[in-house]
C-alpha positions in Angstrom: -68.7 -36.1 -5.8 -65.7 -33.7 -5.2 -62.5 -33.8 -8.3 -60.3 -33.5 -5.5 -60.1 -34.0 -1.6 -57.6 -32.3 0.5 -56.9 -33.5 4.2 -55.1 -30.9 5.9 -55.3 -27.0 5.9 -51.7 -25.9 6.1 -49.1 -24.7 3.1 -49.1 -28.0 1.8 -52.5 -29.2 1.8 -53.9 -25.7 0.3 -51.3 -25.1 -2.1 -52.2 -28.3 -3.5 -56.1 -26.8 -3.1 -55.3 -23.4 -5.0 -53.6 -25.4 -7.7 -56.6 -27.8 -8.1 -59.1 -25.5 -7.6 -57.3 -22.6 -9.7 -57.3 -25.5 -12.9 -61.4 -25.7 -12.2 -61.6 -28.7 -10.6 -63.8 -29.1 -8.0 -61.7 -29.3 -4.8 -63.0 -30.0 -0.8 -60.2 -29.0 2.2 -61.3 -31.1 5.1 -59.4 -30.2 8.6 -59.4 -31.8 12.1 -58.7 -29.0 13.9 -61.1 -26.1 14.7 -59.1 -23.9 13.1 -57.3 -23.5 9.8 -53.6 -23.2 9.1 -52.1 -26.2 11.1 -48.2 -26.1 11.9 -48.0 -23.5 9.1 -50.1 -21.1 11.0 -47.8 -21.8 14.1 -44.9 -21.1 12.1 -42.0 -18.4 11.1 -43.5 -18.6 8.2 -40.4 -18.5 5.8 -39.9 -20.8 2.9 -36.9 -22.2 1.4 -36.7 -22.7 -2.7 -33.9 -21.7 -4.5 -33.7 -19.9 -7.6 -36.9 -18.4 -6.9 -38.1 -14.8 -8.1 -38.1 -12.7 -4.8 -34.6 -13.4 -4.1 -33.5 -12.5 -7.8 -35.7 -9.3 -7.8 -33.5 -8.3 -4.2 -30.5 -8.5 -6.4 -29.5 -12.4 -5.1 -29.2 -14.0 -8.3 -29.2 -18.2 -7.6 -28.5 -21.0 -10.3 -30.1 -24.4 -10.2 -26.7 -25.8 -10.4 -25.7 -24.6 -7.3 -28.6 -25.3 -5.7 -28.6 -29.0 -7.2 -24.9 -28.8 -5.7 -26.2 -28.0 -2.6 -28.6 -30.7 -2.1 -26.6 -33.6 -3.2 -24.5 -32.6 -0.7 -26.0 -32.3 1.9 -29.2 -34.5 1.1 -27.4 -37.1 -0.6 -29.1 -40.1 0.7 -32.5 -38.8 -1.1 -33.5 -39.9 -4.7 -32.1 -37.4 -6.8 -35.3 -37.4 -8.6 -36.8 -36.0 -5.7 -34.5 -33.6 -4.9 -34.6 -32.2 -8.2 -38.8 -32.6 -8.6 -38.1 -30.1 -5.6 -36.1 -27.5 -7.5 -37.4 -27.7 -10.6 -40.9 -26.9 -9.6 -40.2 -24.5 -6.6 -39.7 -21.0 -8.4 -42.6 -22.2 -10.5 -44.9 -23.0 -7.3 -43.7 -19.6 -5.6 -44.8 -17.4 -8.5 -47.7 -19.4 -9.1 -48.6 -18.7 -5.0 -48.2 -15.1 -5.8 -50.3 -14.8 -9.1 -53.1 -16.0 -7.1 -53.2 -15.2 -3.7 -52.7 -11.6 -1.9 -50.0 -12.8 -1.0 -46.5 -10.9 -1.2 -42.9 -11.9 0.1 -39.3 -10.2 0.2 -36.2 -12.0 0.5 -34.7 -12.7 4.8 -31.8 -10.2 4.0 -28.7 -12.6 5.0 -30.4 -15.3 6.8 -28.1 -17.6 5.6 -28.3 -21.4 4.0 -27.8 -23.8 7.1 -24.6 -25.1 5.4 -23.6 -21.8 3.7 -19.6 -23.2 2.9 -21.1 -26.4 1.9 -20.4 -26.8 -2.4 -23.6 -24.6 -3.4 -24.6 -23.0 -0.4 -25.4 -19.4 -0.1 -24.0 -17.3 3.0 -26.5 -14.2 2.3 -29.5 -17.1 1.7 -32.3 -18.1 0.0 -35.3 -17.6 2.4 -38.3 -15.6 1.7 -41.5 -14.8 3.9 -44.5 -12.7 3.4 -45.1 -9.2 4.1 -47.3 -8.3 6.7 -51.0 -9.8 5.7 -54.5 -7.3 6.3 -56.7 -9.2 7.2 -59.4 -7.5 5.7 -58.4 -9.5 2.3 -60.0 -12.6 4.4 -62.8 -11.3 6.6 -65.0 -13.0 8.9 -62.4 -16.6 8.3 -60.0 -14.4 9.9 -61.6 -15.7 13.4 -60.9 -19.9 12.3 -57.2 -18.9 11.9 -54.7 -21.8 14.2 -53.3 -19.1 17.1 -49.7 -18.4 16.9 -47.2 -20.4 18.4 -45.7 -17.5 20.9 -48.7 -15.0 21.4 -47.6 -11.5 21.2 -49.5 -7.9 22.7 -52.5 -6.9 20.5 -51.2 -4.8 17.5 -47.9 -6.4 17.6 -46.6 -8.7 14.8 -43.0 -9.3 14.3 -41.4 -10.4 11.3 -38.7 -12.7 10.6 -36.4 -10.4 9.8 -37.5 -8.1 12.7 -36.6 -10.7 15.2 -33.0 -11.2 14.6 -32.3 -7.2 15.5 -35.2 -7.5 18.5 -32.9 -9.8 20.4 -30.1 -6.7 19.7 -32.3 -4.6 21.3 -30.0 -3.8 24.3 -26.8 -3.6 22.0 -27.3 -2.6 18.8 -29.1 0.8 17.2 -30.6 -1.4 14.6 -32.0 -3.3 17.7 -33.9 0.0 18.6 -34.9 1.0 15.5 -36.8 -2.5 14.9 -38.6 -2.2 17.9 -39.6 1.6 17.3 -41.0 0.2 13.9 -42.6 -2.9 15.1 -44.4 -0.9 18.2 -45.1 1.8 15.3 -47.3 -0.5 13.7 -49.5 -0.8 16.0 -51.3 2.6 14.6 -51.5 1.6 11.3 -55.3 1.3 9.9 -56.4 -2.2 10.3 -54.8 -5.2 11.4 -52.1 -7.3 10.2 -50.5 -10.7 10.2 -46.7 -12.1 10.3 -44.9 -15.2 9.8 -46.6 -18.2 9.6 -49.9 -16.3 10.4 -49.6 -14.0 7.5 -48.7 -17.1 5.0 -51.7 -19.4 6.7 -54.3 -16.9 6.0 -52.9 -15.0 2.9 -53.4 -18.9 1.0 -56.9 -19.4 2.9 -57.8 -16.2 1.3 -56.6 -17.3 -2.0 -59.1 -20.4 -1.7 -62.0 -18.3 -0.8 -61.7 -16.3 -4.1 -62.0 -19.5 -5.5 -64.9 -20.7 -3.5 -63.0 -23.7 -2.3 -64.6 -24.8 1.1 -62.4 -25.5 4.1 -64.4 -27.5 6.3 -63.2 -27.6 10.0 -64.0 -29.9 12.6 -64.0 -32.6 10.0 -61.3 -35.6 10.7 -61.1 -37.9 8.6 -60.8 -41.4 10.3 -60.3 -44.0 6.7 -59.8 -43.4 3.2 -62.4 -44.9 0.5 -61.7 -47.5 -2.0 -63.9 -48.3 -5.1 -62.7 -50.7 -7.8 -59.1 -50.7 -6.2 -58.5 -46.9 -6.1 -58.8 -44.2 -3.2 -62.0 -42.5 -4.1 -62.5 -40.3 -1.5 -62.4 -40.3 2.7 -64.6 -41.2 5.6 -64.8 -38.4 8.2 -66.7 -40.4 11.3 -70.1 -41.8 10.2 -70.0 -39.9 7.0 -68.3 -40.8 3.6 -67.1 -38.1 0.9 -66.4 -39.2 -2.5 -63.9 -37.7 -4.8 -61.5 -39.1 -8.1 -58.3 -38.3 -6.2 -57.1 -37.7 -2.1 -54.5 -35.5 -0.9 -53.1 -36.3 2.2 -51.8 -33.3 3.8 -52.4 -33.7 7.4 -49.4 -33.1 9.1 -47.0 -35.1 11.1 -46.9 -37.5 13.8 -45.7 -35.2 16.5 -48.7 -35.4 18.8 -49.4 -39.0 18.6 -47.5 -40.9 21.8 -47.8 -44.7 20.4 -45.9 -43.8 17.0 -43.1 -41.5 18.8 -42.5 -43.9 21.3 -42.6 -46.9 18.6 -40.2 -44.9 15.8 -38.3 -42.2 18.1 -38.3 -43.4 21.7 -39.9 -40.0 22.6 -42.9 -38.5 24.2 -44.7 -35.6 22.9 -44.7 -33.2 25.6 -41.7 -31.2 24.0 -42.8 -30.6 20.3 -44.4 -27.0 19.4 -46.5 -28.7 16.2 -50.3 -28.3 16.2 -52.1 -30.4 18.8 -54.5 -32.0 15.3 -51.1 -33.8 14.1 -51.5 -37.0 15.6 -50.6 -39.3 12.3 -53.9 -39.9 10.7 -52.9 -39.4 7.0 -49.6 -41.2 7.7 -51.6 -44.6 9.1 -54.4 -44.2 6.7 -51.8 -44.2 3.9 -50.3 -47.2 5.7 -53.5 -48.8 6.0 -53.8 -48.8 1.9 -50.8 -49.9 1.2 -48.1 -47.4 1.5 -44.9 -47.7 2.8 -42.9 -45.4 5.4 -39.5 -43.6 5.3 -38.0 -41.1 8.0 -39.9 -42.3 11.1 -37.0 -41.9 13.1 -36.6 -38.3 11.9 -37.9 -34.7 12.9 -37.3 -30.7 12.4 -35.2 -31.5 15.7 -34.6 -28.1 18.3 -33.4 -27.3 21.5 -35.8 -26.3 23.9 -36.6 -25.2 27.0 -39.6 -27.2 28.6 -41.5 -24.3 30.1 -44.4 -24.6 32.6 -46.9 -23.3 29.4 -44.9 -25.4 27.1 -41.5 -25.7 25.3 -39.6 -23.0 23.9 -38.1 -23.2 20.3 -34.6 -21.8 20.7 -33.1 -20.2 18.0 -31.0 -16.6 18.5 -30.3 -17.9 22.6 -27.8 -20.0 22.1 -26.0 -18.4 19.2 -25.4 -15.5 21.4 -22.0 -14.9 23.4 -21.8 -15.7 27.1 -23.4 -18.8 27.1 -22.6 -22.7 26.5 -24.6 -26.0 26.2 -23.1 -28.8 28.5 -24.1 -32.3 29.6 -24.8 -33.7 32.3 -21.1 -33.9 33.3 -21.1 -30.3 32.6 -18.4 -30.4 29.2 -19.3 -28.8 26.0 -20.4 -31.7 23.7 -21.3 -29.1 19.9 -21.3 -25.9 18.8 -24.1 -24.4 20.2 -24.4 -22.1 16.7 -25.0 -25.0 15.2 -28.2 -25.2 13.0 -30.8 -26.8 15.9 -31.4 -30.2 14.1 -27.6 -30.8 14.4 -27.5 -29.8 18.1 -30.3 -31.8 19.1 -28.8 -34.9 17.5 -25.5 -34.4 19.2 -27.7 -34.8 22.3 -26.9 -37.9 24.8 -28.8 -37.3 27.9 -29.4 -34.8 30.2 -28.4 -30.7 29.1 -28.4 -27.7 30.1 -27.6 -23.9 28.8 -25.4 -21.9 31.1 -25.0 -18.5 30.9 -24.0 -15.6 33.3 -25.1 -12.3 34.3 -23.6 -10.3 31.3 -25.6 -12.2 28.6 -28.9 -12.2 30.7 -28.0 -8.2 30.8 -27.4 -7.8 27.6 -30.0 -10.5 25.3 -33.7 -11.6 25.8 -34.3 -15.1 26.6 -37.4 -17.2 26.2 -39.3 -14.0 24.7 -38.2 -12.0 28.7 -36.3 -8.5 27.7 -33.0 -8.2 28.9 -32.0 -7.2 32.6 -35.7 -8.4 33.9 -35.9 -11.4 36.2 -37.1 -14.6 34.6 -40.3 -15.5 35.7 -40.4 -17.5 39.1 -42.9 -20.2 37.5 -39.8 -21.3 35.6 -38.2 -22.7 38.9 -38.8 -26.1 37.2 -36.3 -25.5 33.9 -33.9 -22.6 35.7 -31.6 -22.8 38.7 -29.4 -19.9 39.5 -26.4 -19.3 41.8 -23.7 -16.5 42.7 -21.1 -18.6 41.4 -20.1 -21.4 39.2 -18.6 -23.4 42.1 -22.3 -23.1 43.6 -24.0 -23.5 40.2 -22.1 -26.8 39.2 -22.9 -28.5 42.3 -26.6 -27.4 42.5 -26.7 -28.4 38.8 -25.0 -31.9 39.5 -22.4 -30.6 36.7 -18.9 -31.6 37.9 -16.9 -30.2 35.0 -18.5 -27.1 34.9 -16.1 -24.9 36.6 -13.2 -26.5 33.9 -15.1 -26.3 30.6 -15.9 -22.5 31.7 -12.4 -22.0 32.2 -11.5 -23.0 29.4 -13.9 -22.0 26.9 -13.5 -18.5 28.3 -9.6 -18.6 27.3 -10.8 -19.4 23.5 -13.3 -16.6 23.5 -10.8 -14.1 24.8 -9.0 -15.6 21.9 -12.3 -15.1 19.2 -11.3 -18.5 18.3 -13.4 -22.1 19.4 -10.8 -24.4 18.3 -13.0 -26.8 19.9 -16.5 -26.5 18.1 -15.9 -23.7 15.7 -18.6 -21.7 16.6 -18.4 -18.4 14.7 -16.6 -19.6 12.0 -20.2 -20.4 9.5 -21.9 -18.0 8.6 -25.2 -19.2 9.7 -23.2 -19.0 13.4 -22.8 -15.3 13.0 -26.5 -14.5 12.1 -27.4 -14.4 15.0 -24.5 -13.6 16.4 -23.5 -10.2 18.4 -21.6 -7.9 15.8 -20.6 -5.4 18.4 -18.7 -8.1 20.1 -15.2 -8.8 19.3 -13.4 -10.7 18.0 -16.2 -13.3 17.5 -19.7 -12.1 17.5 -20.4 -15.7 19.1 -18.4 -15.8 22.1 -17.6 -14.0 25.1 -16.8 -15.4 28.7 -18.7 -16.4 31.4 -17.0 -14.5 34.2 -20.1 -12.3 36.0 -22.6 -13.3 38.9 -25.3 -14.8 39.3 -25.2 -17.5 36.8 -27.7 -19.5 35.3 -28.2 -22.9 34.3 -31.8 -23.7 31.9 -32.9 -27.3 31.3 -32.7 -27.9 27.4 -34.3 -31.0 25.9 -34.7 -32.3 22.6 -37.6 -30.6 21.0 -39.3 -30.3 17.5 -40.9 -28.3 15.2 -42.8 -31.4 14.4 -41.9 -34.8 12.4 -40.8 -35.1 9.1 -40.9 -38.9 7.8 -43.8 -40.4 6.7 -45.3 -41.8 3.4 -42.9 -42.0 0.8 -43.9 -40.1 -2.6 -42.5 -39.9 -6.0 -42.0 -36.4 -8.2 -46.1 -36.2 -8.6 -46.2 -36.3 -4.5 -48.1 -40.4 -5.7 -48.0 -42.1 -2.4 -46.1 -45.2 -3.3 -46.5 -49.2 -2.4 -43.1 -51.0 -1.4 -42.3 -52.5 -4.6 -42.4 -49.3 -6.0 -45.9 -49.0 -7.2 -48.5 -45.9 -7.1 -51.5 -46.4 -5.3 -54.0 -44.7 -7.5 -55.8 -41.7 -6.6 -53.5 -40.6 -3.4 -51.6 -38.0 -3.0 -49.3 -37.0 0.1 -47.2 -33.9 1.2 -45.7 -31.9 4.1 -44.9 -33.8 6.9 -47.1 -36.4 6.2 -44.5 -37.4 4.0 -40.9 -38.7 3.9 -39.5 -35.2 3.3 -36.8 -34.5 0.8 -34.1 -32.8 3.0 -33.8 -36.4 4.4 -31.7 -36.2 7.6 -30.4 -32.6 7.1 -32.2 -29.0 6.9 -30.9 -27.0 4.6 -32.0 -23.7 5.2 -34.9 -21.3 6.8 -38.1 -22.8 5.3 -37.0 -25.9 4.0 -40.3 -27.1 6.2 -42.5 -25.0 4.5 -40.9 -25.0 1.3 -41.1 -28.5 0.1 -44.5 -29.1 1.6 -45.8 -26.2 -0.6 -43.7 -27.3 -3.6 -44.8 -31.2 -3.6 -48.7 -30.2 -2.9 -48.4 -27.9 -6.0 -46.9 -30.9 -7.6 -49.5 -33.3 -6.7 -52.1 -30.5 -8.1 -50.5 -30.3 -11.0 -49.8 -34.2 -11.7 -54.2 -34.2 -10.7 -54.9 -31.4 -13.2 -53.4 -33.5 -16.0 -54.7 -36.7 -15.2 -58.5 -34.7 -15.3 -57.6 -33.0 -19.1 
């Protein structure tokens, strides 16, 4: 008999491993997949907790007042005892990550809260991600580590911070200098890890100092009752026995029946590991638990791509470009953070930009001023004009929202949308274009129109938990010896996202939690 069963390999399910494990219980990580790392691995690998010690250390001093401030603003429909269980124990769980794991992390210099002028929110930010990871610290294991969600050459790994000046790389000397040091890396001894990567495999290796087992291939299909309390899972035809279950499995993204029941989508547009198909949300249901957030996800824009959907994030924040529907008028600010701009969604859309910005920015991971690939045909049409463009697109207001929306960017002002005026706009914005380093016109030949749809990250609603990460009954009541968090959970930025890692963040925070809340129950 295991002290403690973890289902699910990402940051949630092995912080809550480390913590367990690191207190001397005896702790089993069973995963699905035939890798490790989950949605994690896949990842940008940034996390989101305020007041934490990296950002202080860069000379970003926080306060959990404003952070509190922050929240209850713009999470306000979430217990306030979850919110602050959250910041309370974030700092705590980061250091604790970093005391014992290889792990190190630095502060994403300016990436800014998603909601920097809301009361509380921090314009320069509150994200941190990890250094580059050697993969020497994890060895053979390296091998069982979830691929990355966009591949990149051999010997190249990218940073978060990296990529916001590599999509500068045709306008800016910092764009220049990034990629100089990123292809410089490629000589270094060894070989190193980014992002999600880096985070996925710095906490495996943190496990395997501790001898904790992370057994792949291993789904479970029920959880295991004895004397009215979850004592441990059954993975197909065998049954593993254990005082306490932490469900840590992801979310729902993958699974067709639950999407289609709680979000009247598909699946074919979410970039969340292919394992996530709801298991520890209906096992959780099946004991008794009860559900919040079904409707909900880490919402993006995306291009559906013949390989799969691209994530868009620095694309539409860049000037020369606008997001239409399928009448062709501007409908948000296309700056906005990307859960905002997917729920402001109604129908067809599409991204048009013209030959300026396709000279000047990547898009969809193609350097600027190369042709985007033909197998795209499917999600890209292209004309000389916008006349032609509008009515191959089926877009009869094009032509007129151009017009106009090239009138307020002369001006450097969207009195329509605001783009440009937040500081999370202007991140990844253009600062060598004036007067707003959001917008320009449209004005040059050929110009493009890209199919975006309404993609995901992955879901975020799912059991509901109190502050020990207890998965809880509907009246209110904790069923005894389970355990949920990450996206297997109804996650505590509710509706909203409030920053860079507020995935990541939380997941890792309330698995620490639900260690913690273990290791006393076991003293």
């Amino acid at each position: 008999m295991y002290d403690v069963i973890v289902v699910g390999s990402g940051a949630a399910g092995m912080t809550a491993a480390l913590c367990t494990a690191g207190n001397g219980l005896r702790t089993l990580v069973v995963e699905k997949a035939e890798h490790f790392g989950g949605s994690t691995a896949r990842s940008g690998g940034g996390i989101w907790v305020p007041n934490n010690h990296v950002v202080a250390a860069a000379g970003q001093p926080d306060s959990p007042e404003q952070a509190s401030a922050y929240l209850e603003h713009i999470a306000g429909d979430v217990p306030a005892d979850l919110r602050e269980a959250f910041l309370d124990a974030g700092p705590a769980m980061l250091a604790f990550v970093c005391a014992h794991t290889p792990l190190k992390f630095r502060w994403v210099r300016d990436y800014a809260d998603y909601y920097p002028e809301a009361p509380g929110g921090r314009p320069r930010g509150r994200s941190v991600e990890p250094l580059p990871f050697d993969t020497k610290l994890l060895g053979e294991e390296i091998k069982d580590l979830e691929p990355p969600y966009v591949p990149t050459p051999a010997g190249i790994v990218i940073t978060q911070t990296d990529y916001r000046w590599l999509t500068l790389i045709g306008r800016h000397p910092r764009g220049l200098l990034t990629a100089a040091k990123v292809f410089a890396r490629r000589f270094l001894p060894g070989r190193r890890l980014t992002m999600g990567q880096a985070l996925a495999a710095g906490l495996r290796a943190g496990l395997k100092a501790l001898n904790v087992e992370v057994r792949l291939n291993t789904a479970m299909t029920d959880l295991h009752f004895e004397n009215g309390r979850v004592a441990g899972i059954v993975a197909g035809d065998k049954l593993i026995t254990a005082r306490h279950v932490v469900l840590a499995s992801g979310g729902f993204e993958h699974n067709e029946q639950l999407r289609k029941q709680h979000q009247d989508i598909g699946t074919e547009w979410t970039v969340g590991a292919k394992a996530n198909t709801g298991d520890g949300i209906e096992a959780g249901l099946r004991a008794g638990g009860t559900l919040g957030l079904m409707d909900e996800a880490w919402w993006g824009p995306s291009v559906p791509l013949p390989r799969g959907p691209y994530f868009l994030l620095a694309e539409r924040s860049l000037p020369g470009c606008v997001l239409v529907d399928s009448t062709g008028r501007r409908f948000v600010n296309e700056a906005a953070p990307y859960i905002d701009v997917v729920k402001a969604m109604n129908g067809k859309t599409w991204l048009v930009f013209d030959h300026a910005y396709r000279s000047r920015y990547p898009f969809c991971g193609i350097p600027p001023r190369r042709p985007l690939p033909r197998r795209w045909r499917d999600a890209v049409l292209t004309a000389p004009s916008l006349d032609e463009l509008a009515q191959e697109a089926d877009l009869p207001e094009l032509v007129e929202t151009v017009r106009h929306f090239n009138t307020l960017a002369v001006d450097g002002t969207d009195t329509d949308f605001h783009r440009g005026d937040s500081a999370y706009d202007r991140y990844y914005g253009d600062p060598r274009n004036h007067p707003n380093p959001n917008l320009a016109p449209l004005m040059t030949g050929p110009f493009y129109a890209v199919k975006i749809v309404p993609g995901d990250l992955g879901t975020k609603g799912g059991l509901r938990t109190d502050t020990h990460a207890r998965v809880l009954r509907e009246d209110g009541s904790v069923i005894e010896g389970l355990y949920a968090a990450g996206n297997t959970t109804a996650s505590v930025m509710g509706h909203t996202y409030a920053g860079a890692g507020a995935t990541l963040g939380p997941a890792m925070t309330f698995g620490y939690l639900a260690g913690l809340d273990i290791c006393g129950g076991m003293r």
